[in-house]
C-alpha positions as CSV (number, residue, x, y, z in Angstrom):
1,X,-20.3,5.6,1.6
2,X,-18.7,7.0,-1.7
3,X,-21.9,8.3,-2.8
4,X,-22.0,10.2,0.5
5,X,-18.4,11.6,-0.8
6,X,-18.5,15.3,0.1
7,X,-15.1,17.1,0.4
8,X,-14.6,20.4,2.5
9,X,-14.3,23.6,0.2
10,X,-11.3,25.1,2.5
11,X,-8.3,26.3,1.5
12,X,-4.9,24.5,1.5
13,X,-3.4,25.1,5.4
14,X,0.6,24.9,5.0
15,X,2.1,24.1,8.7
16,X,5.9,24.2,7.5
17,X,7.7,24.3,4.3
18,X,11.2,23.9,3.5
19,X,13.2,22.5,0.3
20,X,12.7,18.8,1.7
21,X,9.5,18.8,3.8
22,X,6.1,20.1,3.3
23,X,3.9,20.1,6.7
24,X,-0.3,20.5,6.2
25,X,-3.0,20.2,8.5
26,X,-5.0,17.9,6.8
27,X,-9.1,18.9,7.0
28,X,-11.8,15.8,7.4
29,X,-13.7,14.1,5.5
30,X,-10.9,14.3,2.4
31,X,-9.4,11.9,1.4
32,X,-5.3,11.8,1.1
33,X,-5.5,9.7,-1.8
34,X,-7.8,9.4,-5.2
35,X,-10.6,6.8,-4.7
36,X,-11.5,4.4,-7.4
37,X,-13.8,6.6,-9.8
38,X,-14.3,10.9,-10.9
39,X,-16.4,11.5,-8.1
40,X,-13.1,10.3,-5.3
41,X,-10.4,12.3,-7.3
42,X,-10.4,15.5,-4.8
43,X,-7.8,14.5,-2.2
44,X,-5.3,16.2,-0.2
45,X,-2.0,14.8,-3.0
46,X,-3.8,16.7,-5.8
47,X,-4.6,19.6,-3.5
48,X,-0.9,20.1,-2.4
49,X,0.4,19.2,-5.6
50,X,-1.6,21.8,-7.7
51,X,0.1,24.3,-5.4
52,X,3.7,22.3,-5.0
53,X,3.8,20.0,-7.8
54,X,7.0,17.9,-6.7
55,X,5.3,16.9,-3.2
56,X,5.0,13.4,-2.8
57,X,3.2,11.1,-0.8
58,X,4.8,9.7,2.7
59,X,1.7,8.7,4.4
60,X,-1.8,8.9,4.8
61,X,-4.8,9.6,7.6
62,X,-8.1,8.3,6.9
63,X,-11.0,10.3,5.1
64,X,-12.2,11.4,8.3
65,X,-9.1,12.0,10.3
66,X,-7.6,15.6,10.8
67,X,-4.5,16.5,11.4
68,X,-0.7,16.6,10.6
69,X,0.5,15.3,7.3
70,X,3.9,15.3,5.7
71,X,4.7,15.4,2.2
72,X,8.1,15.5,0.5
73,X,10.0,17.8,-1.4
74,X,12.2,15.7,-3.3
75,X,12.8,12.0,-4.1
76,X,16.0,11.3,-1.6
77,X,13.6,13.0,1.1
78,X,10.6,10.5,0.2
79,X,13.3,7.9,0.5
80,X,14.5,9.1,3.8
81,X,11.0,9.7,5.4
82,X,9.5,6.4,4.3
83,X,12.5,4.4,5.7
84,X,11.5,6.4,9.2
85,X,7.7,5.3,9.0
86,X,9.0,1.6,8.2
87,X,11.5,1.8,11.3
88,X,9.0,3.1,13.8
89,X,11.0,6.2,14.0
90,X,8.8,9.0,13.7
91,X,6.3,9.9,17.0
92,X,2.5,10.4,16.5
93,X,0.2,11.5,19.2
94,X,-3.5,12.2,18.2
95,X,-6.5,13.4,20.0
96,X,-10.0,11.5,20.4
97,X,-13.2,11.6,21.9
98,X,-14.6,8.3,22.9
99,X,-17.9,7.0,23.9
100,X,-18.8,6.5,27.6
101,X,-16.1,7.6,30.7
102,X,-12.6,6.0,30.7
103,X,-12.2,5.4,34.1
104,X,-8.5,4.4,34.0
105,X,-6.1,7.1,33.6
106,X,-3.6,5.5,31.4
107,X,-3.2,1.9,29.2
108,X,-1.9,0.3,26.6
109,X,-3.8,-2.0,23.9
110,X,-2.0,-4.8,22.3
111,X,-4.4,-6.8,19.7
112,X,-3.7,-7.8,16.4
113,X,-5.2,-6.8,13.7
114,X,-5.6,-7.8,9.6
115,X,-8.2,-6.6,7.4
116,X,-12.3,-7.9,7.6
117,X,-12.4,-9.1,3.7
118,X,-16.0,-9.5,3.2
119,X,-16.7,-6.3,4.5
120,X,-13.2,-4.3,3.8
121,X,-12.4,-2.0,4.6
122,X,-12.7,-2.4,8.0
123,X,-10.3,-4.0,10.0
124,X,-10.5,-6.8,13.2
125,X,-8.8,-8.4,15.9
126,X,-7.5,-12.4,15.0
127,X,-5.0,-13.5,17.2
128,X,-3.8,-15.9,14.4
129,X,-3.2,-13.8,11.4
130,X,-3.9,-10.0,12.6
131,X,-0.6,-8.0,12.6
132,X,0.9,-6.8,15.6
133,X,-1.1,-3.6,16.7
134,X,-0.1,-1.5,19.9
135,X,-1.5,1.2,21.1
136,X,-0.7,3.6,24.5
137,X,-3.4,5.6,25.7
138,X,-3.9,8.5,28.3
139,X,-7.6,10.2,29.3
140,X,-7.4,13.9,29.4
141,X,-10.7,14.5,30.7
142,X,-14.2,13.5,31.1
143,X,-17.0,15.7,29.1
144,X,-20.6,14.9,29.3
145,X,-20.4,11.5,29.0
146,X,-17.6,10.9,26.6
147,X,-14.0,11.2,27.1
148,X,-11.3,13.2,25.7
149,X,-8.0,11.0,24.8
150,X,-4.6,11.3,23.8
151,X,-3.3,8.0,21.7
152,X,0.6,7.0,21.3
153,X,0.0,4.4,18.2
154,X,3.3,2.3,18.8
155,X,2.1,0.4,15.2
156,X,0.7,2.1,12.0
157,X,-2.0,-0.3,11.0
158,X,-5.0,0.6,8.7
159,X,-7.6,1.8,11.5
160,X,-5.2,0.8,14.2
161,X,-6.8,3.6,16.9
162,X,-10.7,3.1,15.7
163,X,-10.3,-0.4,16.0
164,X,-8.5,-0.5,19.3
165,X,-10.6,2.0,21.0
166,X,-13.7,0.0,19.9
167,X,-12.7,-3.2,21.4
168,X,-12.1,-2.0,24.8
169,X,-15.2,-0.5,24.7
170,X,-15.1,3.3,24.2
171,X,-15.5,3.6,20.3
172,X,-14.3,7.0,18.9
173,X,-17.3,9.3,18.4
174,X,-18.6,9.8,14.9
175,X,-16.4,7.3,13.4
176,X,-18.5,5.7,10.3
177,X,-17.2,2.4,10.7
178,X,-17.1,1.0,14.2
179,X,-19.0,3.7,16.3
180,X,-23.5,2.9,16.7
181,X,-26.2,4.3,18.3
182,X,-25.1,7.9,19.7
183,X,-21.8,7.3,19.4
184,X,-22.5,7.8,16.2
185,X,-24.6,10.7,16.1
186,X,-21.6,13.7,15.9
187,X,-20.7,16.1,13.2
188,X,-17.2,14.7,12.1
189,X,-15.1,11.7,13.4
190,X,-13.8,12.8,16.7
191,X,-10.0,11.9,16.2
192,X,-7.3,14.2,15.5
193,X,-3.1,14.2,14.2
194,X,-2.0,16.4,17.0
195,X,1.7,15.9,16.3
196,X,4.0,14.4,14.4
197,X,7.9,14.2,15.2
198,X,10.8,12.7,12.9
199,X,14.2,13.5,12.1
200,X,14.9,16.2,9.2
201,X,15.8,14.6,6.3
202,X,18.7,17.3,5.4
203,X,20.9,16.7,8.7
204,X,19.4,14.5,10.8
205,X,17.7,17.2,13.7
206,X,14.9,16.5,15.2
207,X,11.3,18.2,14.3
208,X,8.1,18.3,15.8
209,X,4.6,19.8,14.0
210,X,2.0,20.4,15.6
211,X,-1.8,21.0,14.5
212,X,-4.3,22.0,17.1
213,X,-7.3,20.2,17.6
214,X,-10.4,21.8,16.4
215,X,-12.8,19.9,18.7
């Protein structure tokens, strides 16, 4: 797929910015990170950093993923962030559209998961070395077919939320990796950082940043 590597040609969307924190709604199909090679340098880091040089990296979202992404203004606030993403602190809801019609209104998925070496980087369920992975979900509605989610992950595992909505059947719609047939066949990966919410890192109050879904 890095062949296939196209980046958006939008401009840089600033959600919040302060002398600590630096909020952006991240676009898909960019990657938050440099790949291995020239043609995966443009990322969402170089991005904000030719415009705010000192940001640095708390977290990521995969290529595909929109949404809410936090950066840092200074080192002690890296520092600060990163021990809240460690500790399970911070709150992340996203939204999804899955395959097929969620008849449940609500649940919660608890499988473990480590990543598939031969074919990384995907990710699977094993119940003897996978990591725990939890994930709360709630259906919004039901559109042609598919179904519009909102996902609590409790866990912050590589593909945590792809993964999970594959195995209980209702695969995330245009997601690359574990969606087939016409699951597949969508415009973007249908999974969105609605919110984030963590503590301020000057003070301690709590903050909440939202980024509305564009599906």
């Amino acid at each position: 797929m890095d062949s296939e590597y196209r980046p958006p040609d939008v401009p840089l969307e600033v959600l919040h910015e302060d002398a600590e924190l630096l909020v952006v709604n991240k676009p898909h199909g960019l990657l938050s990170v440099p790949g291995k090679g020239d043609h995966l340098s443009d990322c969402l880091i170089t991005r904000v950093q030719a415009a705010f040089p000192q940001a640095l990296l708390i977290h990521r979202l995969d290529r595909d993923t929109s949404g809410v992404m936090i950066f840092a203004q200074t080192k002690a606030a890296q520092r600060h962030l990163g021990l809240q993403f460690e500790k399970r602190q911070t709150k992340k809801i996203y939204v999804a559209r899955v395959w097929g019609e969620v008849q449940d209104k609500c649940g919660v998925v608890d499988l473990p998961l480590i990543v598939d070496w031969p074919n990384r980087p995907l990710q699977h369920v094993n119940f003897e070395t996978g990591k725990e992975a939890v994930t709360q979900w709630r259906r919004i509605r039901i559109e042609d077919g598919t179904t519009r989610v909102r996902l609590k992950p409790q866990t912050g595992r590589s593909h945590q939320l792809r993964v999970h909505m594959k195995e209980i059947g209702h695969p995330i719609l245009g997601d690359p990796f574990y969606a087939s047939g016409p699951a597949l066949e969508f415009p973007r990966m249908m999974l969105h950082a609605e919110e984030l919410r963590l503590r301020h890192p000057e003070g301690g109050r709590g903050m909440t940043f939202r980024a509305p879904c564009p599906f």
